[in-house]
PDB file of N, CA, C and O in Angstrom:
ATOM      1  N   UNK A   1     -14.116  10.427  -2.810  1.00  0.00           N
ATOM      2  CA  UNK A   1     -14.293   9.080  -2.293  1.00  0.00           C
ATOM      3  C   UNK A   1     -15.767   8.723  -2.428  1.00  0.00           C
ATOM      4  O   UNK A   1     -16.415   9.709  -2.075  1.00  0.00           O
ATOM      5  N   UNK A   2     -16.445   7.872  -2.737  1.00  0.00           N
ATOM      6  CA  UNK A   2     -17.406   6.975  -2.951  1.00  0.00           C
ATOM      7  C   UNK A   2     -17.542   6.001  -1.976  1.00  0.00           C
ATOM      8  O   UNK A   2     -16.690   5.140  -1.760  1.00  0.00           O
ATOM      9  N   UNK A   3     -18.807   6.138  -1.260  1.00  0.00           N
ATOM     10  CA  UNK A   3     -18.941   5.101  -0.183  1.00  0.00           C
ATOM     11  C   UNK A   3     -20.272   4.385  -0.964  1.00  0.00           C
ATOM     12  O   UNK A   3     -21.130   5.105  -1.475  1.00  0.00           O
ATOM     13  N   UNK A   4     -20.374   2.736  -1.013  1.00  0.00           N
ATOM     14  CA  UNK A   4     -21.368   2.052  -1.662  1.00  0.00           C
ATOM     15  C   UNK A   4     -22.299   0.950  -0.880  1.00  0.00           C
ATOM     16  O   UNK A   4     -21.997   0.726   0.293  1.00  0.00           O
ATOM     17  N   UNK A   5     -22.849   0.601  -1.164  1.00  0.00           N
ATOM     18  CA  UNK A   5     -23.200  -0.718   0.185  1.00  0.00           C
ATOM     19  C   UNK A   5     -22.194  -1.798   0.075  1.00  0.00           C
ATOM     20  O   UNK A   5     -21.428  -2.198  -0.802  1.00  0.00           O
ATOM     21  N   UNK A   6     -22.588  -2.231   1.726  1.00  0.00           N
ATOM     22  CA  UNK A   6     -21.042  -2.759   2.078  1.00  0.00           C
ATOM     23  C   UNK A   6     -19.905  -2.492   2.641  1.00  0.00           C
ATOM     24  O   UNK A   6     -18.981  -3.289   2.798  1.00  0.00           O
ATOM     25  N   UNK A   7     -19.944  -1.093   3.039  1.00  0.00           N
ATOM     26  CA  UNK A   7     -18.803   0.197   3.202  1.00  0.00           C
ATOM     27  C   UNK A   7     -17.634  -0.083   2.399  1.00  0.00           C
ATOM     28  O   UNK A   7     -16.522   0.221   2.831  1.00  0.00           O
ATOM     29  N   UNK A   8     -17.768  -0.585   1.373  1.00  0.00           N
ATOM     30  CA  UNK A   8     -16.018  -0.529   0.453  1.00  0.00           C
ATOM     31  C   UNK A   8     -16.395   1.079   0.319  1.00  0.00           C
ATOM     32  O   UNK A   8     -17.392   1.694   0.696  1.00  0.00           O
ATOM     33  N   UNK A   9     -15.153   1.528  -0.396  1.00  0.00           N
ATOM     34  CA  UNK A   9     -14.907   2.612  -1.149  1.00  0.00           C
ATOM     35  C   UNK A   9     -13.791   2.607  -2.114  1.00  0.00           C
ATOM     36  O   UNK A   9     -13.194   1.562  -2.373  1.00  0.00           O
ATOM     37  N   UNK A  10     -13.468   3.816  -2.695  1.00  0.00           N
ATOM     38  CA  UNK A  10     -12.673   3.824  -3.856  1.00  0.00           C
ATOM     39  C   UNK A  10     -12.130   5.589  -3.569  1.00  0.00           C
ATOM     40  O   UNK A  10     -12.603   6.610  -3.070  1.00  0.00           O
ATOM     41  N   UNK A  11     -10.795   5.124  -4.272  1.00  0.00           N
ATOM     42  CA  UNK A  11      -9.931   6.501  -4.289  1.00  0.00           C
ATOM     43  C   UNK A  11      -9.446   6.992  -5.696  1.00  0.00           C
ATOM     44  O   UNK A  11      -9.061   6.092  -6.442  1.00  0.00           O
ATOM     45  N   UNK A  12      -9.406   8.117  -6.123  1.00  0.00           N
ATOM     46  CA  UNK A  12      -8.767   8.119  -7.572  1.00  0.00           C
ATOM     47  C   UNK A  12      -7.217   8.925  -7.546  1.00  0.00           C
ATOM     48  O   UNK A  12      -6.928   9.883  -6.831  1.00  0.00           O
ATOM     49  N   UNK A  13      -6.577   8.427  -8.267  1.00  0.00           N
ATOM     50  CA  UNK A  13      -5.013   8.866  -8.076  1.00  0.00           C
ATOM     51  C   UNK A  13      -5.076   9.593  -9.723  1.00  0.00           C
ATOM     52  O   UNK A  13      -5.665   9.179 -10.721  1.00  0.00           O
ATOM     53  N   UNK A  14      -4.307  10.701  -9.555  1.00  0.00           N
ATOM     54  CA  UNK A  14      -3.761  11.482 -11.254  1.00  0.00           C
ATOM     55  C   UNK A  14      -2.562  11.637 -10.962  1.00  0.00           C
ATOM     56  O   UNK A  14      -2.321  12.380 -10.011  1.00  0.00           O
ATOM     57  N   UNK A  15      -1.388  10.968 -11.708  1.00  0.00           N
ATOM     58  CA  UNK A  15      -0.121  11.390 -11.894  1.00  0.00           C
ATOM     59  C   UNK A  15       0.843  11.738 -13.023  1.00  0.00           C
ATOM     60  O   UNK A  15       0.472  11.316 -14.119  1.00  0.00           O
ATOM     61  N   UNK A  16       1.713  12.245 -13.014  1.00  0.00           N
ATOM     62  CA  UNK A  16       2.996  11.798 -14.656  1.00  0.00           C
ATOM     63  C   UNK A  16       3.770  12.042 -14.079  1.00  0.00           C
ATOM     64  O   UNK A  16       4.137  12.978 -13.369  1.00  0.00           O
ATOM     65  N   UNK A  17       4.362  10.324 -14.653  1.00  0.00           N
ATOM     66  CA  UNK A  17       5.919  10.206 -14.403  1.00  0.00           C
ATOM     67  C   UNK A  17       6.441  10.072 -15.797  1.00  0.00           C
ATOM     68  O   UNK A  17       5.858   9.790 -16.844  1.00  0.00           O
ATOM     69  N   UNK A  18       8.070  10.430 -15.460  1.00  0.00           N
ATOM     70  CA  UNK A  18       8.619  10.275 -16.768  1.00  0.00           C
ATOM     71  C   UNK A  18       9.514   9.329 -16.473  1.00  0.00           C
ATOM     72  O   UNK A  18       9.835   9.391 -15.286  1.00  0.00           O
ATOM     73  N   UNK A  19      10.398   7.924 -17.456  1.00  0.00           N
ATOM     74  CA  UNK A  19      11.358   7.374 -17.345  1.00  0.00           C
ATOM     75  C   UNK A  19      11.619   6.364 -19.082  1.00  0.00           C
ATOM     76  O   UNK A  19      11.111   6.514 -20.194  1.00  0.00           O
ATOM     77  N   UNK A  20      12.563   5.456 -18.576  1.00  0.00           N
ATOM     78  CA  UNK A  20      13.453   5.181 -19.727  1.00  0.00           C
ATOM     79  C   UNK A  20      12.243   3.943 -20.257  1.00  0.00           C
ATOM     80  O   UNK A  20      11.392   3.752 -19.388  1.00  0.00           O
ATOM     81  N   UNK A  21      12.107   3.320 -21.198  1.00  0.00           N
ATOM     82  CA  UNK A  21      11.208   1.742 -21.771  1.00  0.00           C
ATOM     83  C   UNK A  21      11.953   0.974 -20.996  1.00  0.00           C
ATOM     84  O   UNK A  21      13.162   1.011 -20.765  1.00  0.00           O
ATOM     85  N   UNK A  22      11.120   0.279 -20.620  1.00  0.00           N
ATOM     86  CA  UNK A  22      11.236  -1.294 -19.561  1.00  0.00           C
ATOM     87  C   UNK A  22      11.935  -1.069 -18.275  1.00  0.00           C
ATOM     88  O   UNK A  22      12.091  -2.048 -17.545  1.00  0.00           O
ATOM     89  N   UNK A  23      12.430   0.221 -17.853  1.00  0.00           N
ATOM     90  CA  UNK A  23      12.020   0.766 -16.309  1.00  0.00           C
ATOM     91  C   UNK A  23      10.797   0.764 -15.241  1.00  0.00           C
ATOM     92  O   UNK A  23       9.687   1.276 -15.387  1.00  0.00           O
ATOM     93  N   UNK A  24      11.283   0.079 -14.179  1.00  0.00           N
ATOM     94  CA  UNK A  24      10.076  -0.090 -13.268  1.00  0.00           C
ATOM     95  C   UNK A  24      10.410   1.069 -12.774  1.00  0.00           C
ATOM     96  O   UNK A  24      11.566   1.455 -12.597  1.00  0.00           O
ATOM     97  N   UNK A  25       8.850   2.002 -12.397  1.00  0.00           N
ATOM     98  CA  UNK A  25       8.715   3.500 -11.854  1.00  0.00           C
ATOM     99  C   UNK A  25       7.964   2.930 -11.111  1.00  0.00           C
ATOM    100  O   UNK A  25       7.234   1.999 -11.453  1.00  0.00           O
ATOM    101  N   UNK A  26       8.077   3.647  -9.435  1.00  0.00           N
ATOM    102  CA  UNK A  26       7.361   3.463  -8.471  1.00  0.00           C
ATOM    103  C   UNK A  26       6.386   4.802  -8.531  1.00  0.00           C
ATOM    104  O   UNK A  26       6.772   5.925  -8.858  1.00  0.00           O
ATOM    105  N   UNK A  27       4.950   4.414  -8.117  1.00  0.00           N
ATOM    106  CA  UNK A  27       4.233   5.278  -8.588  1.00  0.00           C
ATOM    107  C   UNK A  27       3.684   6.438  -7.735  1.00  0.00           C
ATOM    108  O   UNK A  27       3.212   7.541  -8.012  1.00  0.00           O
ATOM    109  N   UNK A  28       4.042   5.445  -6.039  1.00  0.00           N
ATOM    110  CA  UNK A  28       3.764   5.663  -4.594  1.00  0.00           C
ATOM    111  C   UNK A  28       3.091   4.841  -4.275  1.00  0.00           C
ATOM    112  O   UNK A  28       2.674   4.093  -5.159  1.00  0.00           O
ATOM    113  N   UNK A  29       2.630   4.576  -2.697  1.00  0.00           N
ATOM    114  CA  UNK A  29       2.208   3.694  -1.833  1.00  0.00           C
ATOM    115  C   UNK A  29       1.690   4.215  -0.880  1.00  0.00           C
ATOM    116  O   UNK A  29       1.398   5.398  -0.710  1.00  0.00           O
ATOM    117  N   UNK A  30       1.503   2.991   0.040  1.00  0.00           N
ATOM    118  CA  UNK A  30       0.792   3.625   1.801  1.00  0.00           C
ATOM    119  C   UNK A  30       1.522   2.558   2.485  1.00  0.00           C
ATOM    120  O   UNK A  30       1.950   1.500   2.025  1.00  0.00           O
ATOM    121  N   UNK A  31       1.595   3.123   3.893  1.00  0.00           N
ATOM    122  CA  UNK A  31       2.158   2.231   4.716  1.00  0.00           C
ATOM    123  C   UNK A  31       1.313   2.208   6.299  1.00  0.00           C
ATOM    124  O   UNK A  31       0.548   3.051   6.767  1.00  0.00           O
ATOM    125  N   UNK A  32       1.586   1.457   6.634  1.00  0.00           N
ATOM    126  CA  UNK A  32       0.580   1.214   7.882  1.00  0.00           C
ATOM    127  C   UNK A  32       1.559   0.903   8.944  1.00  0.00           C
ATOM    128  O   UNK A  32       2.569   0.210   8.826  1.00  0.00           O
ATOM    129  N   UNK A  33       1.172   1.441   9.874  1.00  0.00           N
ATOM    130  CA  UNK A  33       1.861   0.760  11.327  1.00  0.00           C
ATOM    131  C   UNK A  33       0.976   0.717  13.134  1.00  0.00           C
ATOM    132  O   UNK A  33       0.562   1.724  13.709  1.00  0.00           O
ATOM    133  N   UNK A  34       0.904  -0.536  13.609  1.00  0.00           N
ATOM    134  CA  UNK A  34      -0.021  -0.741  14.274  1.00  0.00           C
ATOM    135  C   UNK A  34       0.994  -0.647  15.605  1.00  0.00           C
ATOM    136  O   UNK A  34       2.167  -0.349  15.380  1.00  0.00           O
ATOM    137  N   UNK A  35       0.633  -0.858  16.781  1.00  0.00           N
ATOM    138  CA  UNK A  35       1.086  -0.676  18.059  1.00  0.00           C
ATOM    139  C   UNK A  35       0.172  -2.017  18.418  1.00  0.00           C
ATOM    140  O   UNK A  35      -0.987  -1.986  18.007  1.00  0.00           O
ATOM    141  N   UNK A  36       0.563  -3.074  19.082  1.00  0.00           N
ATOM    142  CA  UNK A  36      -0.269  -4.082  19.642  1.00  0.00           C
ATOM    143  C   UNK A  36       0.278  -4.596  20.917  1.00  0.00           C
ATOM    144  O   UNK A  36       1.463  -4.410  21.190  1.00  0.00           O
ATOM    145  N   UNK A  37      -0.714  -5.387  21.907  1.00  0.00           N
ATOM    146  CA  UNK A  37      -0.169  -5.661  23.326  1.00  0.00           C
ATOM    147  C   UNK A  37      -1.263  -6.975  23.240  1.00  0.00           C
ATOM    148  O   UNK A  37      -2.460  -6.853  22.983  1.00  0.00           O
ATOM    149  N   UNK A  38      -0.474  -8.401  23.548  1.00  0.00           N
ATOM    150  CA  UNK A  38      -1.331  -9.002  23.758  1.00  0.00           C
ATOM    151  C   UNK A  38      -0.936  -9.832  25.122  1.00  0.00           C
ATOM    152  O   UNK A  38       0.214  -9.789  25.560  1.00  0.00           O
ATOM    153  N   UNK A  39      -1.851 -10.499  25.682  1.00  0.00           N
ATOM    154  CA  UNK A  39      -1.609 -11.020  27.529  1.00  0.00           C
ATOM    155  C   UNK A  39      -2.489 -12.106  27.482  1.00  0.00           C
ATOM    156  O   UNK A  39      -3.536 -12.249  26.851  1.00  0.00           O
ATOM    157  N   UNK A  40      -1.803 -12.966  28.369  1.00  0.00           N
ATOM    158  CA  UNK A  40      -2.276 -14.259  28.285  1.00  0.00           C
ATOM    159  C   UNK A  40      -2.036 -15.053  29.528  1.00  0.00           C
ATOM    160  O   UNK A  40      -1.442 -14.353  30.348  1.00  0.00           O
ATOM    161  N   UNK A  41      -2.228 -16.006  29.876  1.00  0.00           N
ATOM    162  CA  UNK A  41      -2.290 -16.360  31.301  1.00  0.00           C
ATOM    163  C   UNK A  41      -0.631 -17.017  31.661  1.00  0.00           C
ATOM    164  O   UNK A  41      -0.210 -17.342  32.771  1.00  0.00           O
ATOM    165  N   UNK A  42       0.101 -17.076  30.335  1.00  0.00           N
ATOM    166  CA  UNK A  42       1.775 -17.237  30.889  1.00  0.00           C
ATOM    167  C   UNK A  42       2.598 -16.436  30.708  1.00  0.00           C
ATOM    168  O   UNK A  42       3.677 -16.349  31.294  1.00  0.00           O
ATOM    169  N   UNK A  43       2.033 -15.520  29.578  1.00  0.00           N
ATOM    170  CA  UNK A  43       3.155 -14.316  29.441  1.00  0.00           C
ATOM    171  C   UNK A  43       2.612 -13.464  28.710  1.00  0.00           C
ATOM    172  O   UNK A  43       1.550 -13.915  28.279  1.00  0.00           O
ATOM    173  N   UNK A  44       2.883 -12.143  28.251  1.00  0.00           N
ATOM    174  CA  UNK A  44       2.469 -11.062  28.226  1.00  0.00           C
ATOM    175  C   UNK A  44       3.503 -10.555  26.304  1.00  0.00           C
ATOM    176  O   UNK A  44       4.472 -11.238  25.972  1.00  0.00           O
ATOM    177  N   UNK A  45       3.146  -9.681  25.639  1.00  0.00           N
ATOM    178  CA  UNK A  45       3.972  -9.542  24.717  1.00  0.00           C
ATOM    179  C   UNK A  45       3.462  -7.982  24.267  1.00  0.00           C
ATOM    180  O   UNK A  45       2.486  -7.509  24.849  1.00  0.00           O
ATOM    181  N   UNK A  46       4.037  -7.337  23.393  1.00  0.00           N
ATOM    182  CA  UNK A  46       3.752  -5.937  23.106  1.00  0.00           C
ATOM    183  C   UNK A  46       4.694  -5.717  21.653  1.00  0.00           C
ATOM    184  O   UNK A  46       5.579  -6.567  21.560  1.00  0.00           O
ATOM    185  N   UNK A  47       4.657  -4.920  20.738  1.00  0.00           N
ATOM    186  CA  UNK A  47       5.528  -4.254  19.867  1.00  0.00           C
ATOM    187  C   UNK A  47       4.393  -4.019  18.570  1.00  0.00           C
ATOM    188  O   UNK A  47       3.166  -4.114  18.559  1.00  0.00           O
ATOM    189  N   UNK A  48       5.276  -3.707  17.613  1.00  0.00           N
ATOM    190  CA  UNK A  48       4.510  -3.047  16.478  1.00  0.00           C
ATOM    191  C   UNK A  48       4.835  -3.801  15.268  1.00  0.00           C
ATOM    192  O   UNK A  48       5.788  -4.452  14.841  1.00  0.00           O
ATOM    193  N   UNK A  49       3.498  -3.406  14.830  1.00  0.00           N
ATOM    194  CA  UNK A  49       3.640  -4.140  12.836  1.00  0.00           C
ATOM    195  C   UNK A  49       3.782  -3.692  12.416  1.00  0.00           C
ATOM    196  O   UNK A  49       3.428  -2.646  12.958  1.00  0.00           O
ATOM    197  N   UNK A  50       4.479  -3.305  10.777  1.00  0.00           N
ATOM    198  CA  UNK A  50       4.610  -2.484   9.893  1.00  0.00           C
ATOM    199  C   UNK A  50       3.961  -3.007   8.229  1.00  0.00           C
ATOM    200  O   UNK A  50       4.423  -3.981   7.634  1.00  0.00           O
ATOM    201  N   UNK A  51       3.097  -2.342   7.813  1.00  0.00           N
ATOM    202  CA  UNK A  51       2.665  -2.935   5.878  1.00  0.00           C
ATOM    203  C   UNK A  51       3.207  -1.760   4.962  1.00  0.00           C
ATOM    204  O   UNK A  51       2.794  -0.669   5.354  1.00  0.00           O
ATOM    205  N   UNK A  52       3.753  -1.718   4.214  1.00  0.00           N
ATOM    206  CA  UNK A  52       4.072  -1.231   2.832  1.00  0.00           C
ATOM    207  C   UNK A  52       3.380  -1.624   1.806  1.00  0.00           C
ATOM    208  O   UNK A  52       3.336  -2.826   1.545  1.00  0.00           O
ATOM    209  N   UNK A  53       2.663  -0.629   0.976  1.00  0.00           N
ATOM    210  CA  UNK A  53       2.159  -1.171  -0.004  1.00  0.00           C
ATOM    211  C   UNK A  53       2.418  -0.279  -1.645  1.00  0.00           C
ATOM    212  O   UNK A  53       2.055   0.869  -1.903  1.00  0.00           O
ATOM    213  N   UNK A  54       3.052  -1.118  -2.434  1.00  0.00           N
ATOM    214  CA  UNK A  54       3.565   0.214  -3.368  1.00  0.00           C
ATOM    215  C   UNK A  54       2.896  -0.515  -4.900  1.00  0.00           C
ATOM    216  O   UNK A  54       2.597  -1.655  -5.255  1.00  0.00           O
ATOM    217  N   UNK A  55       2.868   1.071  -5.623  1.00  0.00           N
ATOM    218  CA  UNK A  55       2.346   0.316  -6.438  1.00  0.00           C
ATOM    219  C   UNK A  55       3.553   1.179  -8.058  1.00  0.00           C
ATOM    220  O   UNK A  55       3.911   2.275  -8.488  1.00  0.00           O
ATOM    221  N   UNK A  56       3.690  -0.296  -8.337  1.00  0.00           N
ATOM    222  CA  UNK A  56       4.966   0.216  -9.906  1.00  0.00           C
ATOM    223  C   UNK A  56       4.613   0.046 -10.805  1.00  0.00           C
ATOM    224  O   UNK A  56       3.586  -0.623 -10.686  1.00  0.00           O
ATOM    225  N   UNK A  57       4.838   0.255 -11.836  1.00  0.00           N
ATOM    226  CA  UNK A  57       4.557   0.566 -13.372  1.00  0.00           C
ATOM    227  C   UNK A  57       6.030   0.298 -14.306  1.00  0.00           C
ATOM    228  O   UNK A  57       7.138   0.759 -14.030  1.00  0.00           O
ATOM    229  N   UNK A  58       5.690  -0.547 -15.432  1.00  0.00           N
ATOM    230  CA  UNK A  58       6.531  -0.942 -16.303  1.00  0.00           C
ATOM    231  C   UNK A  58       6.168  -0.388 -17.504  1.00  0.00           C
ATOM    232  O   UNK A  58       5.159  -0.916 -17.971  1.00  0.00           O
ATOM    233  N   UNK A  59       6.707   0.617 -18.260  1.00  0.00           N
ATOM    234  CA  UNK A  59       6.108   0.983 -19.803  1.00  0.00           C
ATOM    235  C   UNK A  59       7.068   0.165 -20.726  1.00  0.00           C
ATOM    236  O   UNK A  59       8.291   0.299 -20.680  1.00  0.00           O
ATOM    237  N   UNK A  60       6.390  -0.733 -21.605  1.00  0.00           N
ATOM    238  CA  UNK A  60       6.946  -1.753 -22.329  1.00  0.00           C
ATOM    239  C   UNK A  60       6.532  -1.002 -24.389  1.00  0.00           C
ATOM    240  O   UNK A  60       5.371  -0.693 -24.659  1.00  0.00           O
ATOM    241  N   UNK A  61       7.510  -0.882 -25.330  1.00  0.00           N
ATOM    242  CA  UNK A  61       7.146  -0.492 -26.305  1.00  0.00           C
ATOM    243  C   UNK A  61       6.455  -2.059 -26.676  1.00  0.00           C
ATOM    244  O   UNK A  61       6.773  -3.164 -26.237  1.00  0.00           O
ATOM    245  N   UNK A  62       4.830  -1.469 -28.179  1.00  0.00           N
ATOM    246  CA  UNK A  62       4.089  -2.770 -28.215  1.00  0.00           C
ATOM    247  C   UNK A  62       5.057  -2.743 -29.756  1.00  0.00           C
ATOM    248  O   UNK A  62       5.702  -1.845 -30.297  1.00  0.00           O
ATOM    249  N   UNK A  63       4.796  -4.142 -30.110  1.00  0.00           N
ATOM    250  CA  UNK A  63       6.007  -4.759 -31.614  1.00  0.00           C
ATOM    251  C   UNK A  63       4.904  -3.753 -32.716  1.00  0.00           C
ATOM    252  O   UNK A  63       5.125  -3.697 -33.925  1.00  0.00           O
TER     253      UNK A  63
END
């Protein structure tokens, strides 16, 4: 991981997949899930969020 100014950073992924031409292959993802409670002067609320984030790949033959 690489931290730069600004605090971004960067991750590097190495994989092989195998599949058929013009098959979408999922490559993997991340998912997130938060717990939140918010209150307010008429009512009160609580539960959780969920993000998925995936990332796919199409191998297309070139003409």
């Amino acid at each position: 991981m690489q931290r730069g100014y600004g605090g971004s950073h960067s991750q590097r992924l190495s994989t092989t997949v195998s599949g058929r031409l013009g098959e979408w292959i999922e490559l993997g993802g991340s998912s997130q899930q938060d717990d939140f409670e918010r209150s307010g002067s008429l009512h009160g609320a609580g539960g959780q969020t969920s993000e998925r984030r995936s990332i796919w790949l199409q191998v297309e033959e070139l003409p």
